[in-house]
ChimeraX commands (.cxc) that place a marker at each C-alpha (Angstrom):
marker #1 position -12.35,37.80,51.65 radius 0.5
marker #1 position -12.43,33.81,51.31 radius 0.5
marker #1 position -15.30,32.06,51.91 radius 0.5
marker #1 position -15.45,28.02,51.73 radius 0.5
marker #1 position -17.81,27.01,49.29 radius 0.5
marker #1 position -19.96,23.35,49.23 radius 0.5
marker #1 position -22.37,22.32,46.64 radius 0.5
marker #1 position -24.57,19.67,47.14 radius 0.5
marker #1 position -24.75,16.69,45.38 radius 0.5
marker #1 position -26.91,17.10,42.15 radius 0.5
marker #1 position -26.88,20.82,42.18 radius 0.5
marker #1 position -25.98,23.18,39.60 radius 0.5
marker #1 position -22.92,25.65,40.34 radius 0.5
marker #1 position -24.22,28.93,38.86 radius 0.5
marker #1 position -20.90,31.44,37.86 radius 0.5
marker #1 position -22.49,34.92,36.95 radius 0.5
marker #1 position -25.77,34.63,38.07 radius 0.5
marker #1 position -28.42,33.07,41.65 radius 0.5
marker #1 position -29.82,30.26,41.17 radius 0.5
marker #1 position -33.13,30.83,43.45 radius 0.5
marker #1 position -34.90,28.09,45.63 radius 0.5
marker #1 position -36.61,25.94,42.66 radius 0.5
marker #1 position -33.25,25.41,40.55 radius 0.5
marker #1 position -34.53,28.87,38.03 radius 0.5
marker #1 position -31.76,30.93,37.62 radius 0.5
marker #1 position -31.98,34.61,37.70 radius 0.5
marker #1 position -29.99,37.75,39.03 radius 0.5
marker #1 position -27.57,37.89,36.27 radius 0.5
marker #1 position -24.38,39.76,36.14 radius 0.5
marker #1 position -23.90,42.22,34.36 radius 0.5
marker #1 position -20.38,43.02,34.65 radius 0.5
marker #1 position -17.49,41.16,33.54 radius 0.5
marker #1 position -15.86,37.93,34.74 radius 0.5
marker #1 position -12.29,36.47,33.62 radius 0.5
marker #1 position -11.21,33.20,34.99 radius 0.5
marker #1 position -12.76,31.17,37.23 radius 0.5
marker #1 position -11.31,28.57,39.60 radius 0.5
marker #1 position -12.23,26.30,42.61 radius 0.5
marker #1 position -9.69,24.34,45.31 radius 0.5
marker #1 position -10.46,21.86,47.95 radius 0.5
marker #1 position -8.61,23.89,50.45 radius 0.5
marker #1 position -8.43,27.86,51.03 radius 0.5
marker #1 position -5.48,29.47,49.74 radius 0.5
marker #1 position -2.45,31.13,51.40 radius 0.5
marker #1 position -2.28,34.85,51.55 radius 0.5
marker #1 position 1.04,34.04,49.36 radius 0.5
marker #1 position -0.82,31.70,46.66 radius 0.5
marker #1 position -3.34,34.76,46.26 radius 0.5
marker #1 position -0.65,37.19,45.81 radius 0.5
marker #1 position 1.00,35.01,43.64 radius 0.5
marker #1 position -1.74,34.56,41.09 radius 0.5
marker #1 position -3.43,38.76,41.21 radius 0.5
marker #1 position 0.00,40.57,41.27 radius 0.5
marker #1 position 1.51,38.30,38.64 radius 0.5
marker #1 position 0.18,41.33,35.96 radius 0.5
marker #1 position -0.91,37.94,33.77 radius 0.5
marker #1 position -2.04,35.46,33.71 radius 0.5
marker #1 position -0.08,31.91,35.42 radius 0.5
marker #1 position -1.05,28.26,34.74 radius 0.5
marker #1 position -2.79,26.85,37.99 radius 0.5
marker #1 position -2.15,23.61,37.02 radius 0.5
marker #1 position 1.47,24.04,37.89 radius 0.5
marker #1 position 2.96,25.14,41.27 radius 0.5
marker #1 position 4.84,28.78,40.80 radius 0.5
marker #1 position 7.10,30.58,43.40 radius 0.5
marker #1 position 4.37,31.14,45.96 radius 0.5
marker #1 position 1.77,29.37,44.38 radius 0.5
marker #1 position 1.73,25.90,45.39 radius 0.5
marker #1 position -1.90,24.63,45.35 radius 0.5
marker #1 position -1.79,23.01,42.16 radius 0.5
marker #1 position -3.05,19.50,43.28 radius 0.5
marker #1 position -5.90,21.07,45.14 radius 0.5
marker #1 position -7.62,22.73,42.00 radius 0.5
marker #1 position -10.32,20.77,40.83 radius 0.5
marker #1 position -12.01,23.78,38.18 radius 0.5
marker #1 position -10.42,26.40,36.54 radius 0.5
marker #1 position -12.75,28.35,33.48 radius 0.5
marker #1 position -10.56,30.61,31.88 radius 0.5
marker #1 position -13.61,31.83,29.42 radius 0.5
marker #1 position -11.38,32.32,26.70 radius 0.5
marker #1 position -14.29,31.91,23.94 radius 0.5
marker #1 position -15.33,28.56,25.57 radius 0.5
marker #1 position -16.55,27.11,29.13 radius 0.5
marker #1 position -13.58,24.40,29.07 radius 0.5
marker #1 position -12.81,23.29,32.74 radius 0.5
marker #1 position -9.04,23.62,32.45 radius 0.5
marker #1 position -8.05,21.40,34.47 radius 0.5
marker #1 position -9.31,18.45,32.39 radius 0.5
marker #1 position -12.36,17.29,35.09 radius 0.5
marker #1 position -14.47,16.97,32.29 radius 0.5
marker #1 position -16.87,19.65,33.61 radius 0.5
marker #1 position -17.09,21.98,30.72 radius 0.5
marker #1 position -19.62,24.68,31.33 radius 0.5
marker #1 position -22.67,25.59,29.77 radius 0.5
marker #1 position -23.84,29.45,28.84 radius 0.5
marker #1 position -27.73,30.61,29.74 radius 0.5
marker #1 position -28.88,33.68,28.43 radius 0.5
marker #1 position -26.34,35.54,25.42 radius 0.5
marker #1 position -22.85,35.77,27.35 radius 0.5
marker #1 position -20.15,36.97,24.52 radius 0.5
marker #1 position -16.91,37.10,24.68 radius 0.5
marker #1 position -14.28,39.76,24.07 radius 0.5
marker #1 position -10.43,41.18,24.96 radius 0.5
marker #1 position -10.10,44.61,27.08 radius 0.5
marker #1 position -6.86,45.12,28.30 radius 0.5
marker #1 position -8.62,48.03,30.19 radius 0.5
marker #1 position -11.52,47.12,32.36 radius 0.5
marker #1 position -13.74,49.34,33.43 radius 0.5
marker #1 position -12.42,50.80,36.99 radius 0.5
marker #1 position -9.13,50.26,35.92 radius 0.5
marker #1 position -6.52,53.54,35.46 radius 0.5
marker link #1:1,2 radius 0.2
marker link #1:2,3 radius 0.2
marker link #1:3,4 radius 0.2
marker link #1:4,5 radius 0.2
marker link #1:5,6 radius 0.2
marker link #1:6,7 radius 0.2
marker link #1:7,8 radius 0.2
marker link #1:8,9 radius 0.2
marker link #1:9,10 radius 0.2
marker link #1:10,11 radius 0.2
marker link #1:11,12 radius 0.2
marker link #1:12,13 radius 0.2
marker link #1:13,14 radius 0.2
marker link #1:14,15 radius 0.2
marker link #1:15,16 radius 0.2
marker link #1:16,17 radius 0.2
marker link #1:17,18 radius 0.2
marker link #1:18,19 radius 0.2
marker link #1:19,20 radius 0.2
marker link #1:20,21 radius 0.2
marker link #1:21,22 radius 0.2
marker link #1:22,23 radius 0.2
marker link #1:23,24 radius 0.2
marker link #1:24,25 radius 0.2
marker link #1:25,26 radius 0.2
marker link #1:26,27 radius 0.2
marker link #1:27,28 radius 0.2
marker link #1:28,29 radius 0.2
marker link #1:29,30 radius 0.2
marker link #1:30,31 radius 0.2
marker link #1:31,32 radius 0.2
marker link #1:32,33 radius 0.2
marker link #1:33,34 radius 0.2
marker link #1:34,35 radius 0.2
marker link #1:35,36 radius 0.2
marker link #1:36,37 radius 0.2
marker link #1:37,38 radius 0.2
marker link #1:38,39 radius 0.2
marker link #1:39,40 radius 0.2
marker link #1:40,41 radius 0.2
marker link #1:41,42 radius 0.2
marker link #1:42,43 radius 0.2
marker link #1:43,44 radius 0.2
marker link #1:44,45 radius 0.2
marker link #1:45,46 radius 0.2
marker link #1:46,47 radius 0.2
marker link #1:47,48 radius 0.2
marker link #1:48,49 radius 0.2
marker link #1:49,50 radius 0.2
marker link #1:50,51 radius 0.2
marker link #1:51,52 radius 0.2
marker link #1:52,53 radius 0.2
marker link #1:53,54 radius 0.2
marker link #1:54,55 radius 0.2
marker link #1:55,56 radius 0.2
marker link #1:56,57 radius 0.2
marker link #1:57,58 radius 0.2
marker link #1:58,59 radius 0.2
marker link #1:59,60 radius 0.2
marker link #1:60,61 radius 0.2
marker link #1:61,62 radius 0.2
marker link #1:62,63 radius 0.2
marker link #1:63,64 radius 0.2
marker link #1:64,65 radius 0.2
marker link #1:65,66 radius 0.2
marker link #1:66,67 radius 0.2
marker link #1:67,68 radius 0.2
marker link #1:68,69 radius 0.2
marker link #1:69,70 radius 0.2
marker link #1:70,71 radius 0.2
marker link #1:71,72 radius 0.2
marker link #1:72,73 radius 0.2
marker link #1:73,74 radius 0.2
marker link #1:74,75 radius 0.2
marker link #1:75,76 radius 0.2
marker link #1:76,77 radius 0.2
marker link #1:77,78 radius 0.2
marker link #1:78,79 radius 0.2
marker link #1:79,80 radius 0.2
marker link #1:80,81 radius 0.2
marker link #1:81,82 radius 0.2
marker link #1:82,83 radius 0.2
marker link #1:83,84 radius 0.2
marker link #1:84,85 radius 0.2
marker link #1:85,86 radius 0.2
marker link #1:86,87 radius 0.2
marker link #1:87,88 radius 0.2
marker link #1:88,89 radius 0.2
marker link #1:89,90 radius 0.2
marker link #1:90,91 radius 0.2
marker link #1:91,92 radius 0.2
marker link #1:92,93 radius 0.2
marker link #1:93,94 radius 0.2
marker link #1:94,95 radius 0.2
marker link #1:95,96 radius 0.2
marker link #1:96,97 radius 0.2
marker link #1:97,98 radius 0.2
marker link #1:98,99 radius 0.2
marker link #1:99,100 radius 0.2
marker link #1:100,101 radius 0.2
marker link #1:101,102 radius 0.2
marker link #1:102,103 radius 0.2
marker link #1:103,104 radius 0.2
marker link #1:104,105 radius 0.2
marker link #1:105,106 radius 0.2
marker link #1:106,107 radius 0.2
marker link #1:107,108 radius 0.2
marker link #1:108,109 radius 0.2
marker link #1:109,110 radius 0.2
marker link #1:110,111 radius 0.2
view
């Protein structure tokens, strides 16, 4: 499912973890995450499909066959041994707690 998402103005954007009522993070993942991103406007059935059944990863910062939401991305993390915002927002994140990094071809739930 989609859901719209809003922060509020001098709030932290917590990937991977809840940040609770006083601004403490806690609830951590504990699972695996691989590329992040964030548009303006919800996404097409079509765009979705476009970017999960690809089999690899596509640049979001162009418009592909049915993806065409380039100009609405405003973050992309690809967590590729760094926080970089990809899209060049200048919004490069920051790690809490001892988050690593790694390559598995095979995730876990995968045949």
């Amino acid at each position: 499912t989609q859901e719209a998402f809003s922060a509020a103005s001098g709030h932290e954007l917590v990937v991977g973890a809840r940040s609770n009522s006083t601004g403490a993070i806690d609830g951590h993942y504990s699972g695996r995450l691989d590329e992040f991103a964030m548009w303006t406007t919800v996404l097409d059935a079509d765009a979705v499909t476009a970017i999960y059944n690809n089999g690899s990863s596509i640049d979001l910062s162009e418009d592909s066959g049915n993806y065409d939401n380039s100009s609405s991305l405003q973050h992309w993390y690809r967590f590729e041994n760094d926080y970089t915002d990809e899209t060049g927002n200048g919004t490069t994140g920051t790690a809490q707690g001892t988050p690593s990094f790694g390559l598995d071809s095979n995730p876990p739930g995968s045949p």
